[in-house]
N, C-alpha and C positions, 0 to 999 in steps of 0.2 A: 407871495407869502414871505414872513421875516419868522425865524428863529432864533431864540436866544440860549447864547450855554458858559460858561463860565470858561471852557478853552475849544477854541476850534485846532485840529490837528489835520495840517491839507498834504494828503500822501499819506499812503499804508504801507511805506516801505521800511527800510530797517532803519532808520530812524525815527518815524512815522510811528509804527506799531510802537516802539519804545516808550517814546514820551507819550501817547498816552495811554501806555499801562502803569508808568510811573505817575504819573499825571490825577489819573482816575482812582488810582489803588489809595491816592490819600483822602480823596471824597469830593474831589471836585465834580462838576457837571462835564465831560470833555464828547467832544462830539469828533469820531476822525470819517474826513470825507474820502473816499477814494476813487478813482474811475473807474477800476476793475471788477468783477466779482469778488469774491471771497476767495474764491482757490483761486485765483489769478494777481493775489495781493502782493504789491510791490511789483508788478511785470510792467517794462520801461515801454516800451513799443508792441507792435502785432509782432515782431520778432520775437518778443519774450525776455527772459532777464539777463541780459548780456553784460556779461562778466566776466571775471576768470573766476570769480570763485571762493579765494580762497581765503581763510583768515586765522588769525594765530592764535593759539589756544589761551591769551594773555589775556584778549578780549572776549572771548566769551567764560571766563571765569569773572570776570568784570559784571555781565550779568547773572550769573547764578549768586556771587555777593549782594548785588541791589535787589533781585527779584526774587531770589530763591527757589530758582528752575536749574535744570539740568537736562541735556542736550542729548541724544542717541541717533541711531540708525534708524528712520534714514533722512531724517534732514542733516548730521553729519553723513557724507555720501564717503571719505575716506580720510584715514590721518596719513599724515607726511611729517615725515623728520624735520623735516627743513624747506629754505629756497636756496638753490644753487644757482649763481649767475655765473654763465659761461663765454670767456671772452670770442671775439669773430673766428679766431683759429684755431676755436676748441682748443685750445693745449693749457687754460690759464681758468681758475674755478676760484669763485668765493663763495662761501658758504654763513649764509645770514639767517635772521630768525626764531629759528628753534623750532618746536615741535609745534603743528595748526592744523588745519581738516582744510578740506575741500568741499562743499557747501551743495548739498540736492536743492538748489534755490528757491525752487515753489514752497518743496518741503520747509523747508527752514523758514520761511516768512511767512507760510499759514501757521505756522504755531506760534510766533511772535503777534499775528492777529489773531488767535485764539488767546492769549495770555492777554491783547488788550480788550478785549471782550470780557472775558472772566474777568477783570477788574473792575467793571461796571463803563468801558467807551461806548460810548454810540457808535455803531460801526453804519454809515451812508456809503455802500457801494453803488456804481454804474452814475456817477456825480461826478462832475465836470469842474474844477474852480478856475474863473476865469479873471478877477481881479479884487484887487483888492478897498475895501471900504475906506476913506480918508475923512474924518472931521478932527479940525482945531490938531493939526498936523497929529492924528493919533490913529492906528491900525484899529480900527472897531469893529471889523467884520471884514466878510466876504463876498462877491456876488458866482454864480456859475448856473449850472444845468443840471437839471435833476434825472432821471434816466426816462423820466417821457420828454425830456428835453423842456422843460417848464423854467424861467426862469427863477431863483430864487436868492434869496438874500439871509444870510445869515450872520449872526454876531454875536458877540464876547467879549471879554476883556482884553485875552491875549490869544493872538493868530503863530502856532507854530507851522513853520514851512517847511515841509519836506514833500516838496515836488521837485527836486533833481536840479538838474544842473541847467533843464529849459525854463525853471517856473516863472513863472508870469507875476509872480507877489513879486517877487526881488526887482524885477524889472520895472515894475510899475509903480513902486513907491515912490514917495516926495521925495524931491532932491532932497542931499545932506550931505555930510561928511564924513558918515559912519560907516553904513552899508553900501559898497558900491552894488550899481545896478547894472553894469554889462561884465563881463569878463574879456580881456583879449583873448585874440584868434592864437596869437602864439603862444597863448600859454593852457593850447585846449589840444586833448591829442583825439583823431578820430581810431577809435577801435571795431577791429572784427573778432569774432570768436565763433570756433565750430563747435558743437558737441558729437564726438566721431566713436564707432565702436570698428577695431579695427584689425588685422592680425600680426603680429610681429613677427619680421624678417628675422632678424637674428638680435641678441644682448648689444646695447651699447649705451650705459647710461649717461655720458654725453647728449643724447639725443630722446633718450625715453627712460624714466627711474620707477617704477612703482613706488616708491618710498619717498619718494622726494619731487616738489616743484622745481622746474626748468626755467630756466629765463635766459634764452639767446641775445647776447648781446651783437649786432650785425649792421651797422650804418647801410650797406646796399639792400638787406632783406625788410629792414624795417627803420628805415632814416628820420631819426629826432625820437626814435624809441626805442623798444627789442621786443621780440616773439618770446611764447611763455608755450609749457609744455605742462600742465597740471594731470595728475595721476585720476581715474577716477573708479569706482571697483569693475572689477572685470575689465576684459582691456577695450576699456574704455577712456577717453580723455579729453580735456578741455583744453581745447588748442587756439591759439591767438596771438596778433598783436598791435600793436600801438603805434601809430606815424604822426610826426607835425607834420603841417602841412606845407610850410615854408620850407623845412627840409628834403620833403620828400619831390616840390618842386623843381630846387637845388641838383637833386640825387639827379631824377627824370633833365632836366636841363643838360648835364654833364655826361650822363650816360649815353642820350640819345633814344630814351625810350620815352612810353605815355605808359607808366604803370598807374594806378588808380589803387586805392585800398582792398579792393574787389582780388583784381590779378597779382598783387602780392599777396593775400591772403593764401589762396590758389598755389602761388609760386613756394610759399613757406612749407606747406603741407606736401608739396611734391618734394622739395631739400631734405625732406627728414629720411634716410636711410631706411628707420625701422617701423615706420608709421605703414603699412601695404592693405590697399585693397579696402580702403577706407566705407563705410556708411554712414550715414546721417542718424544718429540717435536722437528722432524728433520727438521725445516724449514732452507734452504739455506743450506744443508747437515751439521747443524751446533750443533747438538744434544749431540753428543759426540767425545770426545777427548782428548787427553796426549800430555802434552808440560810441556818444562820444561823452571824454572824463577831463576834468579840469585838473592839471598838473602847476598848484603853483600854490604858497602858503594860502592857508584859510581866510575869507575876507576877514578885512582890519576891523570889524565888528559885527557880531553875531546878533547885535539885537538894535532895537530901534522903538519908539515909541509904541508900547502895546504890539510889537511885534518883534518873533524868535526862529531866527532859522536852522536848522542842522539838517549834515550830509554832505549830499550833494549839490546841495541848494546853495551852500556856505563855499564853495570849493575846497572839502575836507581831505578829497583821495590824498595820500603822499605823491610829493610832487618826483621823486625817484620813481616808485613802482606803481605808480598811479592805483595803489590798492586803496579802497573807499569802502572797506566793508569794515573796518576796527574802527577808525574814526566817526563813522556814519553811527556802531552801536555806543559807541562812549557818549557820545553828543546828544543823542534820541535820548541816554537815561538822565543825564544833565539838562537838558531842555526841560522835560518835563519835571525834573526837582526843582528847578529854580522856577518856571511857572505859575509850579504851586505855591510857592512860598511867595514869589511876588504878590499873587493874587490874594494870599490870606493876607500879606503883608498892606494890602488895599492903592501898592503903589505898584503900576504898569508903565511907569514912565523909562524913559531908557537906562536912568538913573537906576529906578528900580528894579530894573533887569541887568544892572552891568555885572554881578555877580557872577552869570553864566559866562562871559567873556574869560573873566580870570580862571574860572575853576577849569574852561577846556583849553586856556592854554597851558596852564599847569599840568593837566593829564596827559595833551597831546600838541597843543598847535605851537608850544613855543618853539621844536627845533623845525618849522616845517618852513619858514622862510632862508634860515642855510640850508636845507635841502634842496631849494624854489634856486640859489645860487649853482650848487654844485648842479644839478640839471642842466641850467642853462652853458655851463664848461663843460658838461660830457657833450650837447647837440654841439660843441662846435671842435668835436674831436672826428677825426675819418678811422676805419677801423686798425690802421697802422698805430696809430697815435695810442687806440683803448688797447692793440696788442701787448706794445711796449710797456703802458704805462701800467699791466694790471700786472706784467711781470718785472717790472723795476721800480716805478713809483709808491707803490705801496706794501706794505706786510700784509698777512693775512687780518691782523687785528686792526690796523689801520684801516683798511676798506670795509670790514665790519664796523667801524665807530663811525666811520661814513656817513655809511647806510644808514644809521640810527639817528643822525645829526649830530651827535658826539665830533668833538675836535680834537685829531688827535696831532702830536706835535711833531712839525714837519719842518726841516734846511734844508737848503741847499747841500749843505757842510755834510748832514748827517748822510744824504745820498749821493755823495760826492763820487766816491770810487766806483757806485753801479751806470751813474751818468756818462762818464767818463766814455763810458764803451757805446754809448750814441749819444754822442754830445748834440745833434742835430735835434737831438727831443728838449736839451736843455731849457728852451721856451717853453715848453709845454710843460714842463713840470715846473718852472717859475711859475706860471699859469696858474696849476695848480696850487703852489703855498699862497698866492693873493686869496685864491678861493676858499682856503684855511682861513685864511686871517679875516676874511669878510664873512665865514660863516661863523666863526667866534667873538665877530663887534654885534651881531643878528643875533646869535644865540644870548649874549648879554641883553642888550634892547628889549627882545622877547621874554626876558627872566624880570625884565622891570616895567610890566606889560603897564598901560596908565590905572591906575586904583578908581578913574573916575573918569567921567565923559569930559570933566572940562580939562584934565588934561590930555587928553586923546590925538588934537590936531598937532600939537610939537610932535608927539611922537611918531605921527604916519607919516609926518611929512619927512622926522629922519629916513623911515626904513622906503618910502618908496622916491626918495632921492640915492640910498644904496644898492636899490635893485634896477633902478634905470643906470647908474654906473655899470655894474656888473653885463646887464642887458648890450647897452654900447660897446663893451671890449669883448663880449664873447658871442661872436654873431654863428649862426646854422653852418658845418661846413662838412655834410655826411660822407662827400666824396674828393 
């Protein structure tokens, strides 16, 4: 059987629902397919939605401007002031962010697929997509499985992708030079996350905040990442974290151990002082689980002939805190604006979609290749190197501009007298000002993103001739 709809939307996640409630709400035909049920919309594996969670109130005011919705209890599950990242010796805190929630995730993503329902989507739950349609090098469709497992085929103009960071579109399209179709290993971190309800030993919000997101910074607990501590109501909490794999080989090599994501998981959750007497809060089977997040700027082009990706799909997460839930909703609402307009516009060409490239890197993707830099300089820091450097190398506002991709202005000269007193760091914090100065040639590059596909290839070919430099001098060095 062949189907026809003016936009296919593959993935009902928080991208997915997005674009096509923006998508539909202007009158297009949009069909979104997803494998799940309806209350299991957006859920990544049998594990369920694995994540931390959380996301910053900057983004979801972003969609109550486009959609004119507004969010409660209990798909926000709690608000937090902040994220506080805590260096290996606990004695050294930065405070980033601002105020964001903590995400009831089923919650939160069945009403994003109720809002593209109410729109007029087609919603095709318990649907499998498995590749994608190619004629006269143009994305024209989809083929997959229907939930009696029937083959089918379906098409469109344009194919938005939001099937994560496995999808099988991305992979399977026509060579080019647009959209890359694999991602490197080392630039993919594998995550665990519990959902735990539990009793508190005693105060220490080093280690547990109600009010605030945690982020353990720890090269031996979690090497080429850090463990995160999210609040969730009642003491309840989303506990996690994030390994390269190269790192954590490295770690295991030098230490003399065989830890696995599994047994540092485990090992994280017994470290915590005030965490006692732990359970499994497996509501929606959604307690525990292993998923992995791509930590490196957005692929160098979001669209391609009659085809548009966002999320996860795109490698959206920030390449610092691997958080994919602010970029994923910005993307989903841009996806489906530019879509629609491509499609009234009657041109699907990549030409005619490269509008969505610019507009999200203006919202979000331009500082995320010096981010994708300074990353790759913290995995090849050991936790001496992030002790010193988080209490000499930087101010508190400097590490917040960071964070954000912001450059802020860094000498040798102006840290002269704090260097002094471990001069043995002095390379590491030279280190550091290259990593300034390559994330401020990136952040310029990225502000002059190309206006158009044909100029496209000069420009990739600067930035990933900058990021194989950077890659080469700052190799994994957790322990």
């Amino acid at each position: 059987m062949e189907e026809k709809y003016d936009i296919i939307v593959a993935g009902a996640g928080l991208a997915g629902n997005l674009a096509a409630a923006v998508a539909a709400k202007q009158g297009l035909n949009v069909v979104l397919l997803d494998r799940n049920p309806p209350e299991e919309a957006g859920k990544k594996t049998n594990w369920g939605w694995v994540c931390g969670d959380a996301v910053a109130e900057s983004h979801l005011q972003f969609i109550r401007e486009k959609l004119n919705t507004s969010f409660s209890y209990p798909e926000l599950d709690v608000k937090v002031d902040g994220v506080v990242a805590i260096s290996p010796n606990m004695k050294h805190k930065i405070r980033f962010d601002g105020e964001g929630y903590v995400l009831n995730r089923p919650a939160f993503e069945y009403k994003l697929l109720q809002m593209a329902i109410k729109n007029g989507a087609h919603h095709i739950p318990h649907f499998e997509v498995e590749t994608p349609i190619i004629e006269n090098n143009y994305v024209v469709g989809i083929t997959g499985k229907d939930k009696d497992k029937q083959h089918k085929e379906i098409r469109a103009k344009i194919i938005i992708d939001a099937l994560g960071i496995a999808t099988g579109l991305r992979r399977k399209l026509p060579e080019n030079p647009y959209v890359d179709k694999d991602i490197d290993i080392n630039d993919i971190e594998s995550t665990g996350r519990f959902i735990y309800e539990f009793d508190p030993d005693h105060v220490d919000l080093d280690y547990y905040d109600p009010k605030n997101a945690l982020i353990h910074l720890n090269q031996e607990l979690a090497p080429g990442g850090y463990g995160w501590v999210f609040p969730k109501k009642g003491n309840r909490i989303n506990i996690g974290l994030g390994v390269q794999k190269k790192s954590l080989e490295i770690r295991n090599q030098k230490m003399g151990t065989k830890d696995n994501l599994h047994s540092l998981m485990d090992a994280y959750v017994k470290w915590n002082p005030i965490i006692k007497n732990v359970r499994l809060d497996n509501a929606n089977n959604n307690g525990k689980g292993y998923w992995s997040v791509a930590v490196r700027r957005q692929l160098p082009s979001l669209v391609f002939n009659g085809y548009m990706g966002a999320g996860d799909s795109m490698a959206m997460p920030n390449p610092i805190s691997a958080g994919g839930i602010g970029p994923a909703l910005v993307a989903g609402i841009l996806a489906g604006e530019h879509a629609a307009t491509s499609f009234n516009n009657n041109d699907v060409s990549i030409k005619g979609l490269w509008k969505y490239n610019l507009d999200f890197n203006e919202l979000y993707g331009k500082k995320t290749a010096g981010l994708e830099v300074f990353r790759v300089y913290l995995q090849s820091l050991n936790n001496d190197l992030i002790n010193y450097g988080m209490q000499t190398f930087l101010t508190p506002k400097e590490a917040v501009d960071l964070s954000y991709g912001l450059v802020p202005e860094l000498s040798v000269a102006s840290k002269a007298k704090l260097l002094l007193q471990g001069a043995k760091n002095i390379a590491a914090f030279s280190n550091l000002v290259y990593v300034v100065k390559k994330m401020k040639e990136l952040n310029e590059i990225y502000a002059n993103y190309p206006k158009s596909p044909e100029e496209f290839q000069p420009w990739r070919h600067r930035v990933d001739q900058m990021m194989e430099e950077a890659k080469s001098k700052f190799q994994p060095n957790p322990i």
